[in-house]
C-alpha positions in Angstrom: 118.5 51.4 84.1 120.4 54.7 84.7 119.2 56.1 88.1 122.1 59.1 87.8 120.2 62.0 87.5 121.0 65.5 87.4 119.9 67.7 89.5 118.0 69.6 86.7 116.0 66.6 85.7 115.2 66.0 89.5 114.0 69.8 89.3 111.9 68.9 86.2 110.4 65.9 87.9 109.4 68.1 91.4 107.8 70.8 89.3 106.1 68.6 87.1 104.9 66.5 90.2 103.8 69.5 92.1 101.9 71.1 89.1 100.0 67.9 88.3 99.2 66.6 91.6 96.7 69.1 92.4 94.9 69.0 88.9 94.8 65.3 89.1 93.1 65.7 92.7 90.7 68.5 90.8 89.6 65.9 88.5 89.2 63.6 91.2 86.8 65.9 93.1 84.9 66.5 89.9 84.4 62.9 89.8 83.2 62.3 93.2 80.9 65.4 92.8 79.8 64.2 89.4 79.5 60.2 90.8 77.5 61.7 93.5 74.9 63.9 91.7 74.1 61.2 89.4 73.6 58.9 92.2 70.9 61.6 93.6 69.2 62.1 90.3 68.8 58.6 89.8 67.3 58.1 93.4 64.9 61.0 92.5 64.1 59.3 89.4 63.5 56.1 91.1 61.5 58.1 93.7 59.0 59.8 91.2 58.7 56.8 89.0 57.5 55.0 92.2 55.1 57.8 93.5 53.7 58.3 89.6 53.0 54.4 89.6 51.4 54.4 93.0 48.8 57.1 91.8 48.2 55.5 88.6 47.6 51.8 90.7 44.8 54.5 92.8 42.8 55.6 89.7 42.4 51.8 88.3 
């Protein structure tokens, strides 16, 4: 394993690191965000199924 490099490939590599760092930390946000409004819909969900089987135990 060569570990000579030039200083135009260590160039390459710190641009390239510093240009996909934050987009990989954008698509991390977008997945909390994401993770965490499916989490609340599915709450919701679970919360109006519960309340709609409630009322339909009261009209039997």
């Amino acid at each position: 394993m060569n570990l000579d490099f030039s200083f135009v490939e260590m160039t390459k590599i710190v641009i390239t690191t510093k240009i996909l760092a934050p987009i990989a930390a954008l698509f991390e946000l977008i997945s909390y965000v994401s993770t965490a409004w499916l989490r609340h819909a599915v709450e919701t969900y679970e919360i109006a199924s519960a309340e709609s089987g409630k009322e339909l135990l009261k009209n039997i």
